[in-house]
C-alpha positions as CSV (number, residue, x, y, z in Angstrom):
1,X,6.7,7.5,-17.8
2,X,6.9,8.0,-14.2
3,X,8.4,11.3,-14.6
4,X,5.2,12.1,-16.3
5,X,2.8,11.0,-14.6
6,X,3.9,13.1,-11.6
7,X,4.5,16.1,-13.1
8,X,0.4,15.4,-14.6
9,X,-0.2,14.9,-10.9
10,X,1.7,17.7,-9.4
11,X,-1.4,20.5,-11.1
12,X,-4.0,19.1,-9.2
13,X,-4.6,20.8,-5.6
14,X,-2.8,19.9,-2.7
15,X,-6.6,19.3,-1.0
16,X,-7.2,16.8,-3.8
17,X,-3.9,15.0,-3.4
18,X,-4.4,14.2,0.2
19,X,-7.7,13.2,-0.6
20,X,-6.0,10.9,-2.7
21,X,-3.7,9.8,-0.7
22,X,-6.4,9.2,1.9
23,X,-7.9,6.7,0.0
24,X,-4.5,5.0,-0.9
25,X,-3.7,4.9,2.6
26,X,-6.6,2.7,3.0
27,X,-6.5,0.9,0.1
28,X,-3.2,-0.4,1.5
29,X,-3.8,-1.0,5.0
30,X,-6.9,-2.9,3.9
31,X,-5.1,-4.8,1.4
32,X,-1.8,-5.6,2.7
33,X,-1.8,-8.0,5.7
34,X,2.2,-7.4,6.4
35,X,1.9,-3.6,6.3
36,X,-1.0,-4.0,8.6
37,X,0.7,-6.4,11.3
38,X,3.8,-3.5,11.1
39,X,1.7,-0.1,10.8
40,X,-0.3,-1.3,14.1
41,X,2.4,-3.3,16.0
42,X,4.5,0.1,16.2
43,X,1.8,2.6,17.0
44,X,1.2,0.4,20.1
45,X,4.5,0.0,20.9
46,X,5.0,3.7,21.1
47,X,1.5,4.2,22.6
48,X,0.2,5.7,19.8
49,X,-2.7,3.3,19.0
50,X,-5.5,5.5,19.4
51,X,-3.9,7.3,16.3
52,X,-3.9,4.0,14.2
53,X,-6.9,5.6,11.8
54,X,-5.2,9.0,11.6
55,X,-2.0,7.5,10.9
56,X,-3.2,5.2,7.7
57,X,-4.5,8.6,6.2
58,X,-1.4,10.4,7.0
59,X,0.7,7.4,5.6
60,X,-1.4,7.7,2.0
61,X,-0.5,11.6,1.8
62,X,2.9,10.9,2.3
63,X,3.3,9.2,-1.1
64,X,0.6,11.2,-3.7
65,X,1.7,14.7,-2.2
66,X,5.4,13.7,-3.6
67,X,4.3,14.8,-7.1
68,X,3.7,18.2,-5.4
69,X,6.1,18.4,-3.6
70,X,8.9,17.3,-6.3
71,X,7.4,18.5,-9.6
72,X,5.2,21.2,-8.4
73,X,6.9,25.0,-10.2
74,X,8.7,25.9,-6.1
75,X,6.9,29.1,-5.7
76,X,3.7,27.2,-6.0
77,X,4.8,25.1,-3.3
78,X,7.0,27.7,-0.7
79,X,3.4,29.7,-0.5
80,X,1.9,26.2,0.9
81,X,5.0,26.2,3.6
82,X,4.9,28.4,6.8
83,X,8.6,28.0,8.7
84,X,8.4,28.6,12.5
85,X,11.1,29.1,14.9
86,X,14.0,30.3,11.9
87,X,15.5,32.3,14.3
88,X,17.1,29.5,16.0
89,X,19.0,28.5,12.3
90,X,19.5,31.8,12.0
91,X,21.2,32.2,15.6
92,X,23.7,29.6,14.5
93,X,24.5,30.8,11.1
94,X,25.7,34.1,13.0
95,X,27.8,32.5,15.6
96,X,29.8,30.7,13.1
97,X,28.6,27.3,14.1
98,X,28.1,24.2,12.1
99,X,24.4,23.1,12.2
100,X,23.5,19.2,11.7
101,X,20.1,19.1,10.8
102,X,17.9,15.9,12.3
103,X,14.6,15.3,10.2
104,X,13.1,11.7,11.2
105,X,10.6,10.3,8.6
106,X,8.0,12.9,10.4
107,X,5.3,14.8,8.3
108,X,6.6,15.6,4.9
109,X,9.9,15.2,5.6
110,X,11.0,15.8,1.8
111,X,9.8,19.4,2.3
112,X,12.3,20.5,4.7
113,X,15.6,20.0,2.8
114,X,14.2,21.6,-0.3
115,X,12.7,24.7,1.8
116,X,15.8,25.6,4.3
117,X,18.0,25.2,0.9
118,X,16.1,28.1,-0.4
119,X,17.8,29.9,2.1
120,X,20.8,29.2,2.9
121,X,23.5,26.4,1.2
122,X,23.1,22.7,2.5
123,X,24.5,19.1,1.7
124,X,22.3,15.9,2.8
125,X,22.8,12.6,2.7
126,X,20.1,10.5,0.7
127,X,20.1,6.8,-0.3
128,X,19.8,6.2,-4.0
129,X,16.3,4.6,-4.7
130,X,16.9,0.4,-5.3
131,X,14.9,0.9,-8.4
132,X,17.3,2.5,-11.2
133,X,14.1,3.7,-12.6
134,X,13.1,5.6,-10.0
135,X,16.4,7.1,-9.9
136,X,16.2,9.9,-12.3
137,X,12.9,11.5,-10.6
138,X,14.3,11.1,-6.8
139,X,17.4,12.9,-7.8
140,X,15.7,15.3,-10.6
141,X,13.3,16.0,-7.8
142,X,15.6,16.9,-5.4
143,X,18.6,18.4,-6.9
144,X,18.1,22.2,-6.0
145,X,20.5,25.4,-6.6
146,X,21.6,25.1,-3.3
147,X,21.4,21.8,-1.7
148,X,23.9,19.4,-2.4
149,X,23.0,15.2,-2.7
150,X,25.8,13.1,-0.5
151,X,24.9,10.0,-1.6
152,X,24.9,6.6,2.0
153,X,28.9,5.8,1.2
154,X,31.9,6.4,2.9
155,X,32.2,9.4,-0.1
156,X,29.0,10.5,0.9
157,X,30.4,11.1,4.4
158,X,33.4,12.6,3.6
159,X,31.0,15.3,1.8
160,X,29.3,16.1,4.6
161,X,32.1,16.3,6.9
162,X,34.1,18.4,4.2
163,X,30.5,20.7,4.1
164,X,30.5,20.9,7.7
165,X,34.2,22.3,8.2
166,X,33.4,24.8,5.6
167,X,30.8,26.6,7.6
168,X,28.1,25.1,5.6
169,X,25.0,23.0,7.5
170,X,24.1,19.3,6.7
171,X,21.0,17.4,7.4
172,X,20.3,13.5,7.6
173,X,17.7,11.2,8.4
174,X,18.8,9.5,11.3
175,X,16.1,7.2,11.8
176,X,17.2,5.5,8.4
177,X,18.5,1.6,9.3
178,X,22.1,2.0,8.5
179,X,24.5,-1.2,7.1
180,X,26.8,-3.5,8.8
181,X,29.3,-1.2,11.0
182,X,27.6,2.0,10.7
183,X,25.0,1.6,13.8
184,X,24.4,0.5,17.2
185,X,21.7,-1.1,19.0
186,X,19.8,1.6,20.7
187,X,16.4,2.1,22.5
188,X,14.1,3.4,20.3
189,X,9.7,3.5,21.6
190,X,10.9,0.3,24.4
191,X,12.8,-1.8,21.6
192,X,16.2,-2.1,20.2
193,X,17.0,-0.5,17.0
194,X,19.9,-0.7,14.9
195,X,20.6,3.4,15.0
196,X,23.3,5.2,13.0
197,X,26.2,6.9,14.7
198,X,27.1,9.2,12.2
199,X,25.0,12.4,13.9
200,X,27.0,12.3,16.7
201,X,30.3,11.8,14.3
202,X,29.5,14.5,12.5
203,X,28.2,17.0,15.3
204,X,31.7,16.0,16.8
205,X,34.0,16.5,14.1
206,X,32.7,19.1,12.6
207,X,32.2,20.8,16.1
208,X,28.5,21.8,15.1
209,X,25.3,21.9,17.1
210,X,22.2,19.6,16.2
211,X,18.9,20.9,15.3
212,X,15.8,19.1,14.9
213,X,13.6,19.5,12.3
214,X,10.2,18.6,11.0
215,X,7.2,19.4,8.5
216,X,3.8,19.1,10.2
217,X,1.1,18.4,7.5
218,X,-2.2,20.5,8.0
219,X,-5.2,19.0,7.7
220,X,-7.7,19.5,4.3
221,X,-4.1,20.5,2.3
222,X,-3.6,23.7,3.8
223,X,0.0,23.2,3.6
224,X,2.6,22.4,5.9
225,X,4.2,24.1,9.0
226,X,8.3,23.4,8.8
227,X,9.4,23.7,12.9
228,X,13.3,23.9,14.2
229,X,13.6,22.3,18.0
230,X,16.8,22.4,20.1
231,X,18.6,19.4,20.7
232,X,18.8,18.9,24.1
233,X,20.4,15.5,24.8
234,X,24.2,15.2,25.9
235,X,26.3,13.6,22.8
236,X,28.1,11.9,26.0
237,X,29.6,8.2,26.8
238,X,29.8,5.4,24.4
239,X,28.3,5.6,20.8
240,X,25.6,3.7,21.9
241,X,24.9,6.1,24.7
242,X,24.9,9.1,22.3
243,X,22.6,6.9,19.6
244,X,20.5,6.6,22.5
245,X,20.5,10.1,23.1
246,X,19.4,10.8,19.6
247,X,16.9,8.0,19.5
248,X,15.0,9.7,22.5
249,X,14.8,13.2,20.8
250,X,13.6,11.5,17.9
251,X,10.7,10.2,20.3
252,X,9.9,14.0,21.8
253,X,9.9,15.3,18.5
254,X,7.1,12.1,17.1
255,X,5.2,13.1,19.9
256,X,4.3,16.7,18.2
257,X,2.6,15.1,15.6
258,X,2.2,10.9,16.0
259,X,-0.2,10.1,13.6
260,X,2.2,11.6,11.1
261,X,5.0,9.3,11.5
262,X,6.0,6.6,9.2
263,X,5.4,3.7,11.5
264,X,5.6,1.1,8.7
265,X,9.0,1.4,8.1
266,X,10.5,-1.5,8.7
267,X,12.6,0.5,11.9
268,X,13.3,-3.1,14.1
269,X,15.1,-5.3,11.3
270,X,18.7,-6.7,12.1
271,X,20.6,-5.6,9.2
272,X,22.6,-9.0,7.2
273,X,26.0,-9.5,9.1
274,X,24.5,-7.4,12.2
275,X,24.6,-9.4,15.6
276,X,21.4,-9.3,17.4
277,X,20.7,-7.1,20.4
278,X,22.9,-8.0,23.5
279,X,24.6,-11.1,21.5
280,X,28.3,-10.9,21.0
281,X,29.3,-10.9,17.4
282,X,30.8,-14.0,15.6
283,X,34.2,-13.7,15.0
């Protein structure tokens, strides 16, 4: 049914969607009292709360522009998608290097995997929805030719480090809360945040460079504009030090486009078995 019902979706304009999503946005800031405390409690934390209104749209057209995005027939939706800066993928590809894409939950950030797939071969890592009947359209949807689904695990990582030392690129989400042993506490917008290590890891082992990466959403559904940015922290020190690293590229790069952030994710919980910040952990 659900499969359905975005595929009906997925024909309308893009213009229309965000419209719709607009309204949703609304619908649930107005209606949720939770999502409200979160949504505004970390735009002012960051200093973004003079983009609170733009950010409840922008949070609505993250969710209806999914049908699009997923079900949508791909030329459809590459001629909505302008990619800036390629050359700096392509730069890599050419010296031999490994590239570890970064894409934080920034703009349409299910666009970018599926578009730089189109052009070269690339594993990501993805968590497997909690609802098993949302599973068949989150992986349907993104299963492509040439990108390759490594699912959170210890397997999962062992793909992407295999795909790495073959010359191929990887991307992750690193602003994703990982589990029990896969994180540290690092700065993130003036708080502590649990933060996963595994960019650094994987940058390390499979001696690649990091890129950054990031779909800007245009206003009135003219499409998106996919951007590559250096990486210009040192992946030095402790792995807290290098999450910290990471964490603070991941601000520069929210600072291109605030409003468009996904600010009620739930970035600040202590995940179960995870000391708090600065406590030692039970024994």
């Amino acid at each position: 049914m659900l499969v359905l019902l975005f595929r009906a979706l997925s024909v309308f304009p893009l213009s229309v969607l965000h419209a719709l999503g607009t309204a949703l946005g609304w619908a649930v800031y107005l209606a949720s009292p939770s999502y409200r405390r979160r949504l505004r409690g970390n735009l002012e934390r960051a200093g973004y709360g003079g983009h609170l209104r733009a950010a409840i749209a922008e949070s609505g057209k993250a969710i209806v522009e999914l049908p699009f995005v997923w079900c949508a027939p791909q030329p459809r939706v590459t001629g909505h998608v302008r990619m800036e800066n390629w050359e700096l993928v392509q730069r890599q590809l050419d010296s031999g290097k490994g590239i570890v894409f970064l894409t934080p939950h920034l703009g349409c950030f299910e666009l970018t995997a599926q578009q730089v797939s189109l052009r070269i071969e690339l594993t990501v890592m993805y968590r497997p929805p909690r609802k098993s009947a949302l599973k068949p359209l989150v992986e349907g949807a993104r299963a492509r030719q040439n990108m390759h689904l490594a699912p959170a695990t210890l397997s999962g990582v062992r793909m992407l480090v295999k795909a790495l030392k073959g010359g191929q690129p990887v991307g992750v989400l690193p602003d994703q809360v990982p589990q029990e042993g896969e994180g540290v506490w690092a700065p993130f917008f003036g708080r502590d945040a649990y933060t996963m290590t595994l960019p650094a890891k994987l940058a390390q082992l499979g001696k690649a460079d990091i890129l950054l990466t990031y779909a800007e959403r245009l206003p009135f559904g003219r499409g998106y504009v996919i951007r590559f940015v250096p990486f210009e922290g040192e992946l030095t020190g402790t792995p807290a030090e290098q999450a910290a690293a990471i964490n603070r590229a991941m601000e520069q790069l929210i600072a291109r486009a605030p409003s468009q952030y996904f600010w009620s994710y739930n970035r600040y919980k202590r995940p179960q078995g995870v000391a708090a910040p600065g406590a030692e952990a039970v024994a």
